[in-house]
N, C-alpha and C positions, 0 to 999 in steps of 0.2 A: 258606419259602425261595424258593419261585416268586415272591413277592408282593413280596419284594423283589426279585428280580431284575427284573419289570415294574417297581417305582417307577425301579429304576436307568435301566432302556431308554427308560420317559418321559422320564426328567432330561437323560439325553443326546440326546431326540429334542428337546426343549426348546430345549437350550442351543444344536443345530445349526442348528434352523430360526432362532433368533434372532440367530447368528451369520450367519447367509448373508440374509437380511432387511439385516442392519447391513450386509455388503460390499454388498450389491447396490444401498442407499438411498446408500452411500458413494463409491460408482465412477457413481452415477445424478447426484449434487452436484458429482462432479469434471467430469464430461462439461457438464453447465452452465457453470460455469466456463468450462470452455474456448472453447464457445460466443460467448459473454459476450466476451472476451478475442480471437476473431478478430475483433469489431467495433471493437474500440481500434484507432484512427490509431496507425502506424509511424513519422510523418515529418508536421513542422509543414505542410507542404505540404497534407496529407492534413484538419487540423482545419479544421472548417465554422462554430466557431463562433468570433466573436470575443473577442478578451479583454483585462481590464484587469490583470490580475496572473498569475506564476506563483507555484504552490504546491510544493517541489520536497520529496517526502518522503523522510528518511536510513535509512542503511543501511550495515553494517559499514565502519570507520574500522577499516586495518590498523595491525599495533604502531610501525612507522615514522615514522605520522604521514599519511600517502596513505591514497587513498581505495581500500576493494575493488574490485573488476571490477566490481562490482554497481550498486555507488555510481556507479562513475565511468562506467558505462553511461548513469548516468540523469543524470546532471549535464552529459554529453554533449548529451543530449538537451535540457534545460533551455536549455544555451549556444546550442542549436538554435531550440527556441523564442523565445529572448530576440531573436537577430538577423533572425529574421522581423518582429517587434515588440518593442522598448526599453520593456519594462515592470519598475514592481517585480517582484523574487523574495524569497519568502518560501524560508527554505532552514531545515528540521525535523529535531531529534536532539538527544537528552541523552548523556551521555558513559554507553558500554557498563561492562561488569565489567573486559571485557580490551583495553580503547580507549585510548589517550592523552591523548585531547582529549572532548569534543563532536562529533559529527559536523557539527554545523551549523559549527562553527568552521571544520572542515576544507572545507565546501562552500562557504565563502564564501571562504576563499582560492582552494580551486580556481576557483572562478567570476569572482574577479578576476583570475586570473593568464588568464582567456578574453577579457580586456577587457571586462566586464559591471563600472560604475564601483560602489564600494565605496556609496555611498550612496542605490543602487537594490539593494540588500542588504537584506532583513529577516533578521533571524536570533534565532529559539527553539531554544536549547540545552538546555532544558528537558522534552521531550518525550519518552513513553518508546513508546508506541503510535502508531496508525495516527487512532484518534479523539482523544489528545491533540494531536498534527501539527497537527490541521486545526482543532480549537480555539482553539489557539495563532498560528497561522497567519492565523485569522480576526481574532483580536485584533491581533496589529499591524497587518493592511492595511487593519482601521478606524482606526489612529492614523496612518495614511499620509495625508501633505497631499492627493493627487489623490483624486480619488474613482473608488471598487472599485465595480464591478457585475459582472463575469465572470471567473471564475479557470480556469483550467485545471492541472490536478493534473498532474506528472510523476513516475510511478513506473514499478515495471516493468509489463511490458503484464500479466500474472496479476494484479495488485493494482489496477491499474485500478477496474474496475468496483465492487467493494466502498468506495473509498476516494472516486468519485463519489457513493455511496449515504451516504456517510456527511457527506460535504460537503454535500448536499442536504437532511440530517436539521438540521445546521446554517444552515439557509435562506441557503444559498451558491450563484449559478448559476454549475453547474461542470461541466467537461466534464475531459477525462483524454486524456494521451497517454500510450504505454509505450516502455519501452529494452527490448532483450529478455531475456530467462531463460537462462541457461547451460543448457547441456542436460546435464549433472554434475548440476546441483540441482533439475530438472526435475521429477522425483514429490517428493523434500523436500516444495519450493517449496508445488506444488499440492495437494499434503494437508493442508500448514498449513493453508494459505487455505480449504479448504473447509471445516475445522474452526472455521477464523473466521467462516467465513459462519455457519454453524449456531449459534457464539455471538451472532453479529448479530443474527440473527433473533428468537432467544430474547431478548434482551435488546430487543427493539426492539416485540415482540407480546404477548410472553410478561412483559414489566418483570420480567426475572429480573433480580436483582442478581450478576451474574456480573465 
């Protein structure tokens, strides 16, 4: 009876320490992140590097047909960039479960109703992730007559950094600006992403097939 009671008190000594190890390495990845994320430019003013295209990544398309807060944070932003510099926008999203459209559909109308001319538009309706986007993305701005050598990604500022990492794995030179985070979806947000990260990693070191 004792011997079991001991195997019990390991298993929950076990399962605790492994539990508070997981918060601790889990709240140690999100504080990176955030790190990470104060270094993203707020405002075209702010980017140092120059560029030959934008990359604009999507993001919930409401049932109306308009674009989220989220979206339309960052398309703000994009119309930001663009009137610093009149370059291609690649604009990234396949049509959600609960969407209307394409997101990229909706961000190209939005983008032209900012007077950004519809033929300085790229548009992959096709995307469902963050490393599809940028594959996608990469592909038409090599089938764009001018010649690409510097893109700058516009998402939000959390997604940043991951979405330069991954553009870079694609031998893209890419720098990143952000719109900002709601502060409603604020831990969401940032749990995803760290949870993304940790699939990046592994997928990127580890060639896990995830």
């Amino acid at each position: 009876m004792a011997k079991g009671k001991k195997k019990k008190h390991m298993l929950f000594k076990t399962i605790l320490i492994i539990a508070v190890l997981s918060a601790v390495t889990f709240c140690s990845l999100t504080g990176y992140i955030c790190i990470r994320e104060g270094k993203v430019p707020k405002s075209a003013d702010e980017l140092e590097m120059d560029y030959d295209a934008v990359i604009v990544l999507g993001a919930q398309v409401k049932a109306d047909g308009t674009p989220s807060v989220q979206l339309g944070l960052r398309l703000e932003r994009a119309a930001e960039v663009w009137q610093r510099k009149p370059v291609p926008v690649a604009v990234c999203g396949a049509k959600g479960k609960d969407e209307p459209e394409p997101e990229a559909v909706t961000m190209k109308r939005y983008l032209m109703d900012k007077g950004i001319p519809e033929e300085m538009i790229l548009t992959d309706p096709d995307s469902y992730n963050t490393e599809q986007n940028l594959e996608n993305a990469k592909k038409l701005l090599l089938d764009y007559p001018a010649e690409i050598r510097k893109v700058v990604i516009v998402t939000s500022d959390y997604h940043v950094p991951r979405s330069v990492a991954l553009a870079e794995d694609l031998d893209l030179d890419a720098t990143g600006i952000g719109s900002p985070c709601l502060s409603e979806y604020w831990i969401k947000n940032h749990s995803r992403e760290t949870l993304a990260w940790v699939k990046y990693w592994l997928k990127k070191y580890l060639h896990l097939n995830l």
